[in-house]
N, C-alpha and C positions, 0 to 999 in steps of 0.2 A: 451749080446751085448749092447753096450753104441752109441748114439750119439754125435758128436761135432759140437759145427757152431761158429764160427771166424767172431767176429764184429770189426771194424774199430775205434779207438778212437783218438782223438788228444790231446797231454798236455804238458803242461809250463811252466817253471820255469826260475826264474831269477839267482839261483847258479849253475846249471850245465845240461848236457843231463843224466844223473842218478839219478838226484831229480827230471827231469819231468817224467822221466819212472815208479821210486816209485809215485810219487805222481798220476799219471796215473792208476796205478792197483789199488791202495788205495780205489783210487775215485770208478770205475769200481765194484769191490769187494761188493761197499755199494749196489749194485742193480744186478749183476750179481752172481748166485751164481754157484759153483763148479770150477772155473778157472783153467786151468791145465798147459796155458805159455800165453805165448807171444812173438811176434817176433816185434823188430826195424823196421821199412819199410823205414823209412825215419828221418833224423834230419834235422835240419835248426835252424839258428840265426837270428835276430834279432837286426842291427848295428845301434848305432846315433851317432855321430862325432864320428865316427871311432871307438868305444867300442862296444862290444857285452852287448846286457840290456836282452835279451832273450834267453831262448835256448826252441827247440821245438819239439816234438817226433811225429811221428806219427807209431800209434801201432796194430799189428794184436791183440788180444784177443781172446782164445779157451777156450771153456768153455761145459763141458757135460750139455745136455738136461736132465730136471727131466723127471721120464718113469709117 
């Protein structure tokens, strides 16, 4: 029997919402270990005169507990 617990992360990138989501697990991975998904919760941008300079992910993370 495995446990799981789902931590809340946020990440950013300036080329797209799939570079903040890789860059996001990336990060996560260096101090989380076992990772099994992730879910999208939320995006959002980031506009200055009318152009998008951000995009922004906000992410579930599950990950098994060492026993």
């Amino acid at each position: 029997m495995s446990v799981a617990r789902v931590t809340e992360i946020s990440a950013t990138s300036s080329k797209s919402f799939e570079d903040a989501t890789s860059q996001g697990i990336a990060r996560a991975a260096k101090t989380l270990r076992n990772i099994t998904s992730a879910w999208v919760k939320e995006q959002q941008v980031r506009v200055k005169d009318g152009r998008i300079t951000e995009y922004q992910v906000n992410l579930m993370v599950t990950f098994i507990l060492d026993d």
